[in-house]
FIZADO-378374 format. One record per atom (N, C-alpha, C): residue in three letters; y, z, x. Coordinates in steps of 0.2 Angstrom, whole numbers, padded with zeros to 4 digits, always signed. Layout:
<sites>
ALAYZX
...
</sites>
This chain:
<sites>
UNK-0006+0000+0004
UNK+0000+0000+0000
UNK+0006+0000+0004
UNK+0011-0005+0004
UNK+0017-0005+0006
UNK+0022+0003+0007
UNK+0025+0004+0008
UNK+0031+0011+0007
UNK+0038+0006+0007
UNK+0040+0010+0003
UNK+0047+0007+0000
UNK+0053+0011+0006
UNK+0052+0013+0009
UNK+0056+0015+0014
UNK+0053+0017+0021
UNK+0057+0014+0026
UNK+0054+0015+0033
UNK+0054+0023+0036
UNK+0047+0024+0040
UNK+0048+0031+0041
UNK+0048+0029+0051
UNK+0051+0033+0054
UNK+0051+0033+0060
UNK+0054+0041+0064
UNK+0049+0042+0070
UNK+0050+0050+0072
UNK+0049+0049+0078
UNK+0055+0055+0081
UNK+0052+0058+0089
UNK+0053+0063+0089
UNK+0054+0066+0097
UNK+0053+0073+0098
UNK+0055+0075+0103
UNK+0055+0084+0101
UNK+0055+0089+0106
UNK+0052+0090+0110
UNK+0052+0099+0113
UNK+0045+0103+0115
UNK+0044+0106+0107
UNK+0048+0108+0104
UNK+0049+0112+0098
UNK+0048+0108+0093
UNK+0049+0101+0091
UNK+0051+0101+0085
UNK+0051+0093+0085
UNK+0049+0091+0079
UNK+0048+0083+0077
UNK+0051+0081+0073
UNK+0057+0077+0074
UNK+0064+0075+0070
UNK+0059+0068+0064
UNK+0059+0068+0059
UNK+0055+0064+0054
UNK+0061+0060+0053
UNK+0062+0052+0053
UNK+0067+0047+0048
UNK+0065+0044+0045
UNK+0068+0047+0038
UNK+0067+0044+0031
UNK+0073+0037+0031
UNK+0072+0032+0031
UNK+0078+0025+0031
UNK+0078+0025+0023
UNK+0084+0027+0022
UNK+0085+0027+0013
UNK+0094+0027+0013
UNK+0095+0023+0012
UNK+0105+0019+0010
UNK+0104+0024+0001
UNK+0113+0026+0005
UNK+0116+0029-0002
UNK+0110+0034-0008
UNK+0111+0039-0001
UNK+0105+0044-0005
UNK+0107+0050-0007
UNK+0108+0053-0014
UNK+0111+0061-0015
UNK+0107+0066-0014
UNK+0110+0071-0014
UNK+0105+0077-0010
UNK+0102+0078-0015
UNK+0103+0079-0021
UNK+0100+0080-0030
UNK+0093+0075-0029
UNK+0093+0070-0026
UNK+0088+0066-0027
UNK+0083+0066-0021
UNK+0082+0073-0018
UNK+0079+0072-0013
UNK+0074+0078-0014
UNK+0065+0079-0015
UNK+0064+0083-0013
UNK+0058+0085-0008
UNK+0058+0090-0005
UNK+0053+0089+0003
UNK+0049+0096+0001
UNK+0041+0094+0000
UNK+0037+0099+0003
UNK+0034+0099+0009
UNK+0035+0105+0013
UNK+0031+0107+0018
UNK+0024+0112+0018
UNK+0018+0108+0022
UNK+0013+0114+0023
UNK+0012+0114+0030
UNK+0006+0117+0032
UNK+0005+0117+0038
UNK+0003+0110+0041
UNK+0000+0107+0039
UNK-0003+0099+0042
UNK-0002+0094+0038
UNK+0004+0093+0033
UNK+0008+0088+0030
UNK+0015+0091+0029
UNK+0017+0086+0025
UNK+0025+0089+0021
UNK+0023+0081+0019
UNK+0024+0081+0011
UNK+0027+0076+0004
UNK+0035+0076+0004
UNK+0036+0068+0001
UNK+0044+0069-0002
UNK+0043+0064-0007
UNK+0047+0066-0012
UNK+0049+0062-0017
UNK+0059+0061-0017
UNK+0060+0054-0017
UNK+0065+0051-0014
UNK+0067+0046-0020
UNK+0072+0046-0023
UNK+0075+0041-0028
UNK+0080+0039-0024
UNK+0084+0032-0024
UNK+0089+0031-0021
UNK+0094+0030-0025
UNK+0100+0026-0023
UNK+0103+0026-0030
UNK+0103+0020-0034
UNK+0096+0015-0032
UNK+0097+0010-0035
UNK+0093+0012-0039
UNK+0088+0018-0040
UNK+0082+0020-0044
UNK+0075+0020-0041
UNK+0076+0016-0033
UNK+0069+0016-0031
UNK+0066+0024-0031
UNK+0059+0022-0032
UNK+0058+0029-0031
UNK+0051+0029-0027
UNK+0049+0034-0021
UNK+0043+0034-0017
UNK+0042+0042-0016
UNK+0037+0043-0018
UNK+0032+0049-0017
UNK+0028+0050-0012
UNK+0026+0051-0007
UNK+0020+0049-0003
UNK+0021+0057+0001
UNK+0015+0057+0003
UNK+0011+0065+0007
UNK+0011+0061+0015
UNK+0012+0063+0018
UNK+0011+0060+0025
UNK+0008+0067+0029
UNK+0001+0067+0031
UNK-0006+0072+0034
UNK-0002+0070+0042
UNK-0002+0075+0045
UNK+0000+0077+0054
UNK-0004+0076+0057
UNK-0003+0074+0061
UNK-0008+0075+0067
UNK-0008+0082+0070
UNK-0004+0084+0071
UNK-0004+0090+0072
UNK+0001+0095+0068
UNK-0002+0105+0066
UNK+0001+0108+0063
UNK+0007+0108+0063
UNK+0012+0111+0058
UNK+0020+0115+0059
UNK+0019+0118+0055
UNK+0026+0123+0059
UNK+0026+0128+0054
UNK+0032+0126+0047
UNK+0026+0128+0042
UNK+0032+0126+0036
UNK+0038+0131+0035
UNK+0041+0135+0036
UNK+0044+0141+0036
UNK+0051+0139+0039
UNK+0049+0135+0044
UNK+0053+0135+0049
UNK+0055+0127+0050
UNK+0053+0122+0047
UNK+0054+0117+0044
UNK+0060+0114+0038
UNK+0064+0111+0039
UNK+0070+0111+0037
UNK+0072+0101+0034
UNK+0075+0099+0032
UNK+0078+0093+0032
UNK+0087+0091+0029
UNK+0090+0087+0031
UNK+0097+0085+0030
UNK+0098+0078+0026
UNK+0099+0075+0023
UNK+0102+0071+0019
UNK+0109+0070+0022
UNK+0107+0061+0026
UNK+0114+0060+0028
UNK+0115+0053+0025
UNK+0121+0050+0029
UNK+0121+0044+0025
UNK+0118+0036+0023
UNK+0115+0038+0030
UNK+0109+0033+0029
UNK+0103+0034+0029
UNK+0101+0040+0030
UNK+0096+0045+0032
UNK+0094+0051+0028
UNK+0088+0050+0028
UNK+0085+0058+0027
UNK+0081+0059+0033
UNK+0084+0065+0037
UNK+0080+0067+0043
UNK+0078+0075+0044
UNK+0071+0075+0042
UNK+0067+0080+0041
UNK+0064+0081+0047
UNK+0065+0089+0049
UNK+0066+0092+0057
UNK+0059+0098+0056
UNK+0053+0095+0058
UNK+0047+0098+0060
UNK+0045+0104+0065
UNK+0046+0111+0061
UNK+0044+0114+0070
UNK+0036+0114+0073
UNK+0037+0112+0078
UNK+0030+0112+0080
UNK+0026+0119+0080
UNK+0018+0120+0080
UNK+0015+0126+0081
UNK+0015+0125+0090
UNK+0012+0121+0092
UNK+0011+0119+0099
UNK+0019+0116+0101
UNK+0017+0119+0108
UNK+0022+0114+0111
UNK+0020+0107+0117
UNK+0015+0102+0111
UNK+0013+0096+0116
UNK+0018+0091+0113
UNK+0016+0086+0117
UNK+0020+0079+0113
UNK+0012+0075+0110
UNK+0016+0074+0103
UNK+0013+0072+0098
UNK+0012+0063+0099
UNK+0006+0061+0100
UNK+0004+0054+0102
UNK+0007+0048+0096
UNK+0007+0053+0089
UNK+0007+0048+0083
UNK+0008+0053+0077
UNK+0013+0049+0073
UNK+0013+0056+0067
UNK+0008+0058+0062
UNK+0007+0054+0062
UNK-0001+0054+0055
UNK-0006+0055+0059
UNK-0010+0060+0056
UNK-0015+0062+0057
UNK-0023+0060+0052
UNK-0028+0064+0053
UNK-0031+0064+0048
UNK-0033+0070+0046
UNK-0033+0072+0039
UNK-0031+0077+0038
UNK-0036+0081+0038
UNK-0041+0079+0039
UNK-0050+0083+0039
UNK-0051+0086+0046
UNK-0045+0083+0050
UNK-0046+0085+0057
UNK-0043+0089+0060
UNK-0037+0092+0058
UNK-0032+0096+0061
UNK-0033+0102+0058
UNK-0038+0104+0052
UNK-0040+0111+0054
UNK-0035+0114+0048
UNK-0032+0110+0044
UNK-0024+0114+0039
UNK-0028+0115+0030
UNK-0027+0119+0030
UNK-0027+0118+0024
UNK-0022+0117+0019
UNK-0022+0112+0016
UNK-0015+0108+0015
UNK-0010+0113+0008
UNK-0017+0120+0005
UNK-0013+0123+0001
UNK-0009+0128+0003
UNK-0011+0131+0007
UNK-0008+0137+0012
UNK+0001+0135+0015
UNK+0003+0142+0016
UNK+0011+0142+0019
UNK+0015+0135+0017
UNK+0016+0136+0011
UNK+0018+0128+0007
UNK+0027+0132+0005
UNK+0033+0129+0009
UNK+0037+0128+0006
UNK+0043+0121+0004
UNK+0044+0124-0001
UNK+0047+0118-0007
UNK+0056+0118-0005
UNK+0058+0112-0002
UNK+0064+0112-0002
UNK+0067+0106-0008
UNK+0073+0107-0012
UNK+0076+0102-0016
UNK+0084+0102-0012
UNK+0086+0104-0009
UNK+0092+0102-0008
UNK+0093+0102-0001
UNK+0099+0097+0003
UNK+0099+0097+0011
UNK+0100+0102+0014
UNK+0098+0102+0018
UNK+0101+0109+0024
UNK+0102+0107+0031
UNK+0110+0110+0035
UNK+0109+0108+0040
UNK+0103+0108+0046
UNK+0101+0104+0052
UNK+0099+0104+0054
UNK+0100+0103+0061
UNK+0099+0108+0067
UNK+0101+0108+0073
UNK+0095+0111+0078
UNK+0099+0109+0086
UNK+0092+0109+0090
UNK+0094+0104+0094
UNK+0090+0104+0099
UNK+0088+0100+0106
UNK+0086+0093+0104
UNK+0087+0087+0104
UNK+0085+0083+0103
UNK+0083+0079+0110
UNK+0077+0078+0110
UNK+0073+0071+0115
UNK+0072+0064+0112
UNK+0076+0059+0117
UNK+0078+0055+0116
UNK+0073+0051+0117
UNK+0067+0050+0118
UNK+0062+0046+0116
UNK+0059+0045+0111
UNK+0058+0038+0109
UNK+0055+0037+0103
UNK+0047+0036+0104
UNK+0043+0038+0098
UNK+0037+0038+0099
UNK+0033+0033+0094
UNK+0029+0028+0096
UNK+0028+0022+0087
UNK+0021+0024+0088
</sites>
């Protein structure tokens, strides 16, 4: 299945900056769960598109401490890692990281900011 919006990410030691590619996005239309070895978002834009998808980790975070902002071209959702290794690839599979995806589940609906150390290499 296609995704109606581009996803692309890199990283810290700490932490895995997630980008949602979505124009003309309001905060009211955005919402993000976190568990330990995924995080979901439901996204409408303002043209009405709308994309649901669960995206499984390759590797844990912590949900607690996982955050996202709504900017103006972007939704960029800031992942803390459990580990501090660099992550090969974002997706995992979810029967292999060990998460159970019902456990330390926090629900965000509105943006917040989001800061930290950013590593300038990109990872595909």
């Amino acid at each position: 299945m296609a995704h109606k919006f581009r996803v692309d990410f890199y990283q810290s030691d700490k932490w895995v900056f997630v980008n949602l590619m979505v124009k003309k996005l309001a905060a009211e239309n955005v919402k993000i769960v976190f568990s330990d070895g995924s995080f979901s978002y439901d996204v409408t834009d303002s043209n009405g598109v709308n994309e649901v998808r669960e995206i499984h980790l390759e590797h844990r975070i912590n949900p607690l401490e996982s955050t996202f902002n709504v900017l103006s071209m972007k939704v960029e959702i800031k992942l803390r890692k459990i580990d501090s290794i660099q992550w090969k690839k974002l997706e995992g599979d979810a029967s292999q990281n060990g998460v159970n995806p019902l456990c330390n589940e926090k629900v965000q609906n509105k943006s917040e900011n989001a800061s930290g150390k950013i590593s300038k290499r990109h990872l595909k």
